[in-house]
TIBAVO-313884 format. One record per residue (C-alpha): residue number from 1; residue in one letter; chain; x, y, z. Coordinates in pm, 1 decimal, m for minus. Layout:
N
k|r|c|east|north|up
NUM|A|A|X|Y|Z
...
This chain:
409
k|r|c|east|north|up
1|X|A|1602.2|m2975.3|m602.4
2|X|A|1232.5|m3086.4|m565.8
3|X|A|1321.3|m3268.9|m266.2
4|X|A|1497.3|m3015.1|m68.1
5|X|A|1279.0|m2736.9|m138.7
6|X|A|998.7|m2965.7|m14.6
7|X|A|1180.1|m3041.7|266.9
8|X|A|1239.2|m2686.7|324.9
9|X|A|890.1|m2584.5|364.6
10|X|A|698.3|m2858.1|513.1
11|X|A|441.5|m2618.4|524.2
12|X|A|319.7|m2421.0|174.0
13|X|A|42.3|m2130.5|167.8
14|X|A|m49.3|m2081.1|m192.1
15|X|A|m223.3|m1713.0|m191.2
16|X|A|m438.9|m1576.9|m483.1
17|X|A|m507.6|m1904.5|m598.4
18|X|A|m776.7|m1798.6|m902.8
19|X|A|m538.3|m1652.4|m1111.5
20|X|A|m260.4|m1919.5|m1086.3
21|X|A|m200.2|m2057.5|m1435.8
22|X|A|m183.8|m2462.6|m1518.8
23|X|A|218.0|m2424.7|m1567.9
24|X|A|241.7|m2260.6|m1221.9
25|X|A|7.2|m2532.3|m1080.0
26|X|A|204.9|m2811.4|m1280.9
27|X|A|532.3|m2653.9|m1140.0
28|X|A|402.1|m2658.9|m774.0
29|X|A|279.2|m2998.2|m734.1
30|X|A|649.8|m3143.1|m877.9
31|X|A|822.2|m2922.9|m613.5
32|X|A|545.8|m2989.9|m326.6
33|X|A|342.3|m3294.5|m462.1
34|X|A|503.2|m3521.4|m166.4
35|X|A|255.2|m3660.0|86.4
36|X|A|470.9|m3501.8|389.1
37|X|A|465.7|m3141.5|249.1
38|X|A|133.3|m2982.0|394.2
39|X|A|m12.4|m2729.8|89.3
40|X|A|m316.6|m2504.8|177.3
41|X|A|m454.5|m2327.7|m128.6
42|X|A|m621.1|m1953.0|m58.5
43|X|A|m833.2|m1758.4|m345.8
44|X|A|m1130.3|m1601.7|m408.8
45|X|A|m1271.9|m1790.2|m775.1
46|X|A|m1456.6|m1431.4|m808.4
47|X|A|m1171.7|m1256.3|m839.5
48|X|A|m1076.7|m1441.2|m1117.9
49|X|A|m987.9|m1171.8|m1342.8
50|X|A|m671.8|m1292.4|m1562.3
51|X|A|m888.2|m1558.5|m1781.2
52|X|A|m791.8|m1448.7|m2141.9
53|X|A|m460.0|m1632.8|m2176.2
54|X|A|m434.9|m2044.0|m2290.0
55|X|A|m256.3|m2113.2|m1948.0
56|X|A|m505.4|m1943.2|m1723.6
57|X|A|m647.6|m2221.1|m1408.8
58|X|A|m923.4|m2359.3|m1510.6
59|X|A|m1289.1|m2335.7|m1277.0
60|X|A|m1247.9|m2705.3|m1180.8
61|X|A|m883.5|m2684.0|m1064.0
62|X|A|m947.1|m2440.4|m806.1
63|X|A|m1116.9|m2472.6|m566.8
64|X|A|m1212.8|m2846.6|m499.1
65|X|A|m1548.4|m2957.3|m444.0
66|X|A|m1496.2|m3006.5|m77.7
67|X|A|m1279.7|m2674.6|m16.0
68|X|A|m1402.5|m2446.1|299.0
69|X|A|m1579.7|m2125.4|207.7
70|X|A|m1458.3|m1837.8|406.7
71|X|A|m1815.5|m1631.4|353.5
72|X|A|m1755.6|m1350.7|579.1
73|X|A|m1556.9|m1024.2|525.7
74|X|A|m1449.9|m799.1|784.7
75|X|A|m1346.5|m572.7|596.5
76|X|A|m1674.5|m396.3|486.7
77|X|A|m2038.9|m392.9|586.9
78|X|A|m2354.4|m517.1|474.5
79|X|A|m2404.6|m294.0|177.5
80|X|A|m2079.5|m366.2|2.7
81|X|A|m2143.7|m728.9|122.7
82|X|A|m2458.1|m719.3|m103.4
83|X|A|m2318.7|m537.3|m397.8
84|X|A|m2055.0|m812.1|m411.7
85|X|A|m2288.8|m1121.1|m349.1
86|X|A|m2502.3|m966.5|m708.5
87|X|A|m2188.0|m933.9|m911.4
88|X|A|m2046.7|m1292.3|m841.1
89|X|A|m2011.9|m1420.1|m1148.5
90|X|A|m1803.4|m1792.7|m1122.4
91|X|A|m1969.2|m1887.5|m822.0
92|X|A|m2256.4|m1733.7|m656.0
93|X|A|m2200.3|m1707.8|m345.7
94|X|A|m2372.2|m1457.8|m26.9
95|X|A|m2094.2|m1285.5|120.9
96|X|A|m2151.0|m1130.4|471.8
97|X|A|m2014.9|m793.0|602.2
98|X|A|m1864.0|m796.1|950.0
99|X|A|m1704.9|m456.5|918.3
100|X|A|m1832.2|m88.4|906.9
101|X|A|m2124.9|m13.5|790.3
102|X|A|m2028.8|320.4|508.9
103|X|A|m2169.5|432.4|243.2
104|X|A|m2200.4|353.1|m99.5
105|X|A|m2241.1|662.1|m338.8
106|X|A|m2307.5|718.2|m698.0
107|X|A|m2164.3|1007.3|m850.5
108|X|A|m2343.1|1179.6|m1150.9
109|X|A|m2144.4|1368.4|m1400.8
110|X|A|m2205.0|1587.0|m1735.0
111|X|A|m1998.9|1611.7|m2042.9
112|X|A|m1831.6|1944.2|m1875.0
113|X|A|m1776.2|1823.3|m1539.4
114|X|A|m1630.0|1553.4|m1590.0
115|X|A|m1269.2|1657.4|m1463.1
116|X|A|m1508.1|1736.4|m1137.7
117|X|A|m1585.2|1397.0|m1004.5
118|X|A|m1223.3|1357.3|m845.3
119|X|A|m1212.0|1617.9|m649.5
120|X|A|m1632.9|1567.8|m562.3
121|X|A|m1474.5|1235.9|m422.5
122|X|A|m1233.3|1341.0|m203.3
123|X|A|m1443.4|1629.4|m70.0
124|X|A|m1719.6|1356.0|4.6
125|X|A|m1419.0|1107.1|163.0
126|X|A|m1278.5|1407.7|379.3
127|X|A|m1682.5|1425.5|471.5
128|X|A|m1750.9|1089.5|591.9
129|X|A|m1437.9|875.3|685.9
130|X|A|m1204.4|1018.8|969.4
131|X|A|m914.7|1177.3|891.4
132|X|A|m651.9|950.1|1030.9
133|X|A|m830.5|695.3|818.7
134|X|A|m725.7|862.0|529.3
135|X|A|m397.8|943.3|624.5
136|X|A|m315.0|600.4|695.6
137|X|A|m483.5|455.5|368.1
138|X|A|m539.6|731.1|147.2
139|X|A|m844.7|721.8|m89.4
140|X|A|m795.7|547.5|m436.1
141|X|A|m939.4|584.6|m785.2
142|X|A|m1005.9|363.8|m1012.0
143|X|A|m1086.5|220.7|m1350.0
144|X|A|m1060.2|m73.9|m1592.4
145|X|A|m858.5|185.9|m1811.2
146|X|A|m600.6|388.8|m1778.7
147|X|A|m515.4|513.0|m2101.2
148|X|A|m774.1|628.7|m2387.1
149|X|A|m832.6|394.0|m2710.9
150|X|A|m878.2|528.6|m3060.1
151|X|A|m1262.7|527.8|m3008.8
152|X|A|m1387.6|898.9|m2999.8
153|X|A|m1624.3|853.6|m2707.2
154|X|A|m1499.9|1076.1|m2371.8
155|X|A|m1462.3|984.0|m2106.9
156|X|A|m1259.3|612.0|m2187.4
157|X|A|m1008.3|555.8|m1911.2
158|X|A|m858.6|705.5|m1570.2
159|X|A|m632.5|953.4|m1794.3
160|X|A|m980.5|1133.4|m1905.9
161|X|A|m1108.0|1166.9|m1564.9
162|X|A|m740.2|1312.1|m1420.5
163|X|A|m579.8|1590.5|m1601.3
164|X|A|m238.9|1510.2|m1594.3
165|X|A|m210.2|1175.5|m1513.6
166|X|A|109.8|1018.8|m1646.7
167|X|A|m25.6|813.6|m1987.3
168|X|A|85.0|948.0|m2322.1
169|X|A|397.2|1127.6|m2276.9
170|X|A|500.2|1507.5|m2410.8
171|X|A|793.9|1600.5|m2568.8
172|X|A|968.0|1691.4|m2232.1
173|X|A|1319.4|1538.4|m2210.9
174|X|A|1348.2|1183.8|m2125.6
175|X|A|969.8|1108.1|m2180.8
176|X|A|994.4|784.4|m2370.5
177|X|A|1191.2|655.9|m2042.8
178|X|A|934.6|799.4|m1832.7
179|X|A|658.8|628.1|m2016.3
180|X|A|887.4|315.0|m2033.9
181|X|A|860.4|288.6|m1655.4
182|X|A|545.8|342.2|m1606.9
183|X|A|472.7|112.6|m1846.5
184|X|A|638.4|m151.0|m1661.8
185|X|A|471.6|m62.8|m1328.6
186|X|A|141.0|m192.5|m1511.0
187|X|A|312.2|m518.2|m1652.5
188|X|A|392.6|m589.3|m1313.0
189|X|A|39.4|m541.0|m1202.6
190|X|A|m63.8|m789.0|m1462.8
191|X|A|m186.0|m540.5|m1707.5
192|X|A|37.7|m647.0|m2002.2
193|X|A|m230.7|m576.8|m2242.1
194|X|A|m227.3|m182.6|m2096.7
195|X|A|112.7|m201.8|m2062.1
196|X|A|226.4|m250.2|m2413.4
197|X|A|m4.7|4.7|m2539.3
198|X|A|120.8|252.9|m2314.5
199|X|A|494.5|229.0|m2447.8
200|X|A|375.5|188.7|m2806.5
201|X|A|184.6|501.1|m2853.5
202|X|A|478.6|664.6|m2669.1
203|X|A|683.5|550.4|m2972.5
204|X|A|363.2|609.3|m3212.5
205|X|A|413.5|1047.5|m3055.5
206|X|A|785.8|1011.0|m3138.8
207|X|A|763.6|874.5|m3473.8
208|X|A|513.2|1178.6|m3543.6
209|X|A|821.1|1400.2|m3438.8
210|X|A|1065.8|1258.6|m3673.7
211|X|A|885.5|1130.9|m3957.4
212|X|A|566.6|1245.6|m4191.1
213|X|A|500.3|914.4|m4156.5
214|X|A|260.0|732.4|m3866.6
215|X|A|291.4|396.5|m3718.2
216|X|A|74.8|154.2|m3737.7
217|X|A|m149.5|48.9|m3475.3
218|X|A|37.7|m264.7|m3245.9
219|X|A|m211.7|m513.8|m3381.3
220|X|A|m115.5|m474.1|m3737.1
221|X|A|283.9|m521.1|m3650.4
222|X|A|395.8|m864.9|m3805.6
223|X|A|504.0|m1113.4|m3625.7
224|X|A|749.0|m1247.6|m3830.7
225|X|A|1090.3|m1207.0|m3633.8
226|X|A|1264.5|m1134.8|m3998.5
227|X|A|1039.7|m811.7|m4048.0
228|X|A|1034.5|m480.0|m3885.5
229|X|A|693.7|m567.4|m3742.7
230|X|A|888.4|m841.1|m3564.1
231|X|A|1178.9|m676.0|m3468.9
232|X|A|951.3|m386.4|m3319.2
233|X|A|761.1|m629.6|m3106.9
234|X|A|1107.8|m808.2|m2985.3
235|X|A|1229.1|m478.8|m2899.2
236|X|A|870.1|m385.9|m2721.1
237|X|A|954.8|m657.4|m2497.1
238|X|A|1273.7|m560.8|m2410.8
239|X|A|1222.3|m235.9|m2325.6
240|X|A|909.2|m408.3|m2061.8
241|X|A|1101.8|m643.8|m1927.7
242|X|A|1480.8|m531.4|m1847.3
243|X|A|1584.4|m279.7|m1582.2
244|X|A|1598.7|94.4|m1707.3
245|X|A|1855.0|232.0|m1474.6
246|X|A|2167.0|216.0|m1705.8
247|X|A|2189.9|476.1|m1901.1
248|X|A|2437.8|219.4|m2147.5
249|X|A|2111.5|m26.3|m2199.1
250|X|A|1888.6|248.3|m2264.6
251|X|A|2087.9|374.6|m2554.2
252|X|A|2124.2|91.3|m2677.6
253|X|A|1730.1|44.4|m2651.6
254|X|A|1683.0|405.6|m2808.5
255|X|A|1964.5|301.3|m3124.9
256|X|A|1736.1|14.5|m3192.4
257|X|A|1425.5|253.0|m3213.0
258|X|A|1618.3|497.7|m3385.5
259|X|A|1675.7|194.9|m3638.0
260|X|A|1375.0|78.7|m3681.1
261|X|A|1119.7|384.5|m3754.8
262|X|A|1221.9|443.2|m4120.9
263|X|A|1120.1|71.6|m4190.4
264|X|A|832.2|111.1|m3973.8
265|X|A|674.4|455.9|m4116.1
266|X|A|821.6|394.1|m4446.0
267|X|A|976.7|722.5|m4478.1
268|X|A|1311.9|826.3|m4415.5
269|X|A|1336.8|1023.7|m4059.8
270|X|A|1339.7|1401.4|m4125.9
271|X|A|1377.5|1538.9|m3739.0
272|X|A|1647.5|1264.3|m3562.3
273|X|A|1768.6|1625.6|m3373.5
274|X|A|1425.5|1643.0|m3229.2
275|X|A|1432.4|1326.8|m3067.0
276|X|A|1694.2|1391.4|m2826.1
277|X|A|1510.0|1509.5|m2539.9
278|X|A|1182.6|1252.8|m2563.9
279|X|A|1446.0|976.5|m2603.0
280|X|A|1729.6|1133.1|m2342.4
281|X|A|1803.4|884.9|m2001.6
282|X|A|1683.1|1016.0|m1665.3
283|X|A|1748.0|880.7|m1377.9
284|X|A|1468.6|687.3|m1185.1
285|X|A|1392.0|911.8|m862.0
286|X|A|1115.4|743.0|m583.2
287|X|A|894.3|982.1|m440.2
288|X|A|888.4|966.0|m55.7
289|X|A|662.8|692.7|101.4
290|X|A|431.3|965.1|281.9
291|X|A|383.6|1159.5|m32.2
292|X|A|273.1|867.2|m192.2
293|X|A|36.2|717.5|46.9
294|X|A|m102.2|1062.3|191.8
295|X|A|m67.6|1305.3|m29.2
296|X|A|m295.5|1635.8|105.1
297|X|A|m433.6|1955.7|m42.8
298|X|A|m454.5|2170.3|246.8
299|X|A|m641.5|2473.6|97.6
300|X|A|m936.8|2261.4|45.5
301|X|A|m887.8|2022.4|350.1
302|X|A|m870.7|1685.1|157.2
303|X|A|m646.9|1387.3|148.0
304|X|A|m587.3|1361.0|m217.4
305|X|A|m647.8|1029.9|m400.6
306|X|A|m452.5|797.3|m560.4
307|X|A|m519.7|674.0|m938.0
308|X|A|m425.1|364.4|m1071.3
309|X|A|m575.6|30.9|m1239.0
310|X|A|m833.1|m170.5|m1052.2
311|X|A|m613.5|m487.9|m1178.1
312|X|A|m347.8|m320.5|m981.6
313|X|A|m536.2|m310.1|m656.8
314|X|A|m667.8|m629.0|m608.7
315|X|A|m542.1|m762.5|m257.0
316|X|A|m582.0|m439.4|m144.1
317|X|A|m745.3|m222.2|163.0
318|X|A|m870.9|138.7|79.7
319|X|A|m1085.6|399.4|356.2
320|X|A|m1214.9|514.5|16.1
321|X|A|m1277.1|375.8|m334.2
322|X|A|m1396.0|564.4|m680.2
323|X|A|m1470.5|313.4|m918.3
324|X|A|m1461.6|550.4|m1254.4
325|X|A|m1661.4|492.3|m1582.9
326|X|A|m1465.0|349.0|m1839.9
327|X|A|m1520.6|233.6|m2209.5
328|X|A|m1451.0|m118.8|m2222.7
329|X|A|m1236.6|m242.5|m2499.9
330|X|A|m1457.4|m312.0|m2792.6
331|X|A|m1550.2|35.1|m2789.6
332|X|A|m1918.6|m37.8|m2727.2
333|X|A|m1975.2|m10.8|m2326.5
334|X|A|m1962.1|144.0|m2067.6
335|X|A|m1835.9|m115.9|m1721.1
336|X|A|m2018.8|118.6|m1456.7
337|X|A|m2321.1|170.5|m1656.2
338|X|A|m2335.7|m184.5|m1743.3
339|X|A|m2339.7|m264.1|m1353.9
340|X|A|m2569.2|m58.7|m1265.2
341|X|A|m2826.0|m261.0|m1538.4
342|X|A|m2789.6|m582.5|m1428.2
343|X|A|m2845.3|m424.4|m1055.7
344|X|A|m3148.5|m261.7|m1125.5
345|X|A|m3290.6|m541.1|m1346.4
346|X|A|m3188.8|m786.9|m1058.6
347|X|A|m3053.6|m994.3|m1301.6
348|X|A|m2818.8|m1270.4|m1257.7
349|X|A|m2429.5|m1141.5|m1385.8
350|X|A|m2304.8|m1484.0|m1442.9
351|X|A|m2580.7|m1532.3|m1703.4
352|X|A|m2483.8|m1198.9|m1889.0
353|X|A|m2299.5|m1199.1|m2227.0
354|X|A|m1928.9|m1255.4|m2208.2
355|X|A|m1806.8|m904.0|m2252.3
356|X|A|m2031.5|m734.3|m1968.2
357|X|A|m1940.5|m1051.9|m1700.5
358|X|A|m1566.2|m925.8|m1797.6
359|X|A|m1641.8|m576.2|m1665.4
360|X|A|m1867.8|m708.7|m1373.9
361|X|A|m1584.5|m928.0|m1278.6
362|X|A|m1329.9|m582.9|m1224.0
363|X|A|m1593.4|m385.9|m1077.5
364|X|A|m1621.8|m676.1|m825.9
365|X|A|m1257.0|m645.6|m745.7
366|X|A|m1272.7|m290.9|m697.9
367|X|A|m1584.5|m264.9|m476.8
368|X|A|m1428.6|m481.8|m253.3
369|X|A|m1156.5|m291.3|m187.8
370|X|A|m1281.2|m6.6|71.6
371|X|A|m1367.8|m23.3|377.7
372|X|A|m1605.4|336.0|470.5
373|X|A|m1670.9|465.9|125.4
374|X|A|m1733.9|305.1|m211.3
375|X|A|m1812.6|572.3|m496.0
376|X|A|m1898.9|514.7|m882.2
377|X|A|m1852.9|747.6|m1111.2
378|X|A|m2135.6|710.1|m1443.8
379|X|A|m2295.8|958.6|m1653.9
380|X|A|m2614.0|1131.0|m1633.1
381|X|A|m2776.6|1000.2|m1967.2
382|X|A|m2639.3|642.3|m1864.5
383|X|A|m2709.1|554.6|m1537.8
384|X|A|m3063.5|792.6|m1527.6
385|X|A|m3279.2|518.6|m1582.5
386|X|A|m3107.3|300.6|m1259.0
387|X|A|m3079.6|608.2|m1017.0
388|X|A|m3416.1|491.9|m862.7
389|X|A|m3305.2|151.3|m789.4
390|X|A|m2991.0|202.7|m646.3
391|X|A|m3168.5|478.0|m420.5
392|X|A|m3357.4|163.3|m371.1
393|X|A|m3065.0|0.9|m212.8
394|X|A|m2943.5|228.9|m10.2
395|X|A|m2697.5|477.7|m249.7
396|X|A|m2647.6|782.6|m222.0
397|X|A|m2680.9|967.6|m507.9
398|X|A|m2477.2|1291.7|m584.5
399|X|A|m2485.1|1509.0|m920.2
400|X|A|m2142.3|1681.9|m1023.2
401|X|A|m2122.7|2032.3|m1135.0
402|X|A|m1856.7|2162.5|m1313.9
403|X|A|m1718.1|2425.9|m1127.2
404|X|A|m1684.0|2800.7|m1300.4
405|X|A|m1355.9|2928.5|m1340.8
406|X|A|m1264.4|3273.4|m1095.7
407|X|A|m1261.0|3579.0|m1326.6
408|X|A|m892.8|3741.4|m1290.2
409|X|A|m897.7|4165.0|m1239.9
């Protein structure tokens, strides 16, 4: 088989090369290793951001000492070009802009205007980049988050700065589905971490529905494929990994749910009749491409953004990026804020602690993305102290009001 693939495709282009593990490497030089197959390797090393897992490439596989550096990016100017070269953090490297100049903005928010910055964004986008622009790649927002943690600091994730983004899901019918789904959009985007903590506290609301009884947080399930823990996890996988469009396999998903939670909460369930709408089968239904893409508010003149992951973006071309504030894991930081230090101090990310070179490396990914506007979202108290420097550089910097509610007669 080795053989005739090879011989198939003399020629091999191996794309985002930085994030290919050592098994798909392994894999690929077996199929293509012969001396008449031709394999160019493409990747950015500081894009690098799946390095938690055993299998992950290592630095010196990729790329090789004598590999040609493509410095120059067309698709953003000289002021993204120099945000990126100071938040390289495997390789330092001076990237050049070849593309429009834009405008980099910071975006200053309070604890009650937070749920401001969003629209602030796509009023300044609808200021700045031309329309068409917009239409044709509609401004995005992003974060290292999605969903909120148990920490009780606000805002966490992209769910905190977008009322009613799809996260945690209600008791409407056929919301454990719903969440289900979307969960599996994030697996795909390489977000398995998100992913599985999306669909578990969807199951986490249900038990609370049934049961006087809570789950457990997903680190404290066992592992043992004998105990619930273990079943729970097997059946966590499932549910992210096979196709949702039968509405046979998702009852028998939903039986094995049903099954489990008594073991699980330790208490016998008390409302199964309550479940049947949160764990009912609806059909999958895609939105229209141009609703996606260009979705518009015409009362206030904007093209309306798009919010998803920055993992999720990577590869991709915006007219207009928000990079949100978000908590990263350990509870502790805050990725923006923590960006905006090492800018100010001038000081050199690939020599900061582990944790903040994880957030620099994201926020890399996403300022790289747009190609008139780049926007970050911080708070006030947080990012005070670096508003002179980054005026410094060029920002813009822009405080957000919250904006007082109309008085009905």
């Amino acid at each position: 088989m080795a053989q005739a693939t090879a011989h198939r495709f003399p020629f091999v282009l191996l794309d985002e090369m930085q994030d290919t593990s050592d098994l798909q490497q392994r894999l690929l030089d077996k199929v293509f290793g012969s001396p008449s197959t031709v394999v160019q390797r493409v990747g950015d090393i500081n894009q690098r951001i799946f390095t938690d897992g055993p299998n992950t490439a290592q630095p010196s596989s990729f790329p090789l000492p004598r590999a040609a550096q493509l410095p120059v990016s067309r698709r953003f100017g000289s002021k993204v070009a120099a945000l990126a070269s100071d938040l390289t953090i495997h390789r330092r490297q001076r990237i050049d802009g070849a593309g429009h100049e834009g405008t980099i903005a910071l975006l200053l928010f309070e604890d009650d205007s937070v749920a401001d910055v969003v629209p602030a964004f796509e009023r300044m986008a609808a200021a700045t980049v031309p329309r068409q622009l917009l239409l044709d790649s509609p401004p995005r927002v992003l974060g290292a988050r999605l969903i909120r943690g148990g920490a009780r600091a606000f805002p966490q994730s992209v769910s905190c700065y977008v009322p009613g983004f799809t996260t945690v899901p209600n008791q409407a019918t056929g919301s454990l589905i719903t969440a289900a789904r979307a969960a599996q959009a994030q697996r795909q985007s390489g977000d398995n971490h998100a992913a599985v903590t999306l669909l578990w506290n969807a199951i986490r609301d249900l038990a609370r529905l049934a049961s006087s009884g809570g789950l457990p947080p997903l680190r404290r399930l066992d592992r043992d494929p004998a105990t619930a823990g273990g079943r729970t996890r097997l059946l966590l996988h499932d549910m992210l990994t096979s196709p949702l469009d039968s509405h046979v396999e998702w009852a028998v998903f939903t039986a094995r749910l049903v099954r489990l939670l008594p073991d699980l909460t330790q208490t016998p369930l008390k409302g199964v009749a309550r479940l049947a709408d949160p764990l009912a089968h609806i059909p999958y239904v895609a939105q229209p491409a141009a609703a996606l893409e260009a979705p518009t508010d015409t009362e206030r003149g904007v093209v309306l953004s798009v919010a998803g992951s920055i993992q999720s973006a990577k590869g991709e071309t915006h007219a207009a990026t928000l990079i949100l504030e978000c908590l990263e894991r350990s509870g502790k930081k805050y990725d923006v804020h923590e960006v905006l230090g090492l800018l100010s101090r001038q000081q050199d990310a690939s020599k900061a602690l582990v944790t903040i070179q994880r957030a620099v490396q994201l926020v890399f990914v996403g300022a790289t993305r747009p190609t008139h506007l780049l926007a970050f979202a911080a708070h006030r108290t947080r990012a005070e102290p670096h508003i002179e420097a980054m005026t410094a550089r060029g920002w813009s910097v822009h405080e957000i009001h919250a904006r007082k509610a109309i008085p009905t007669v």
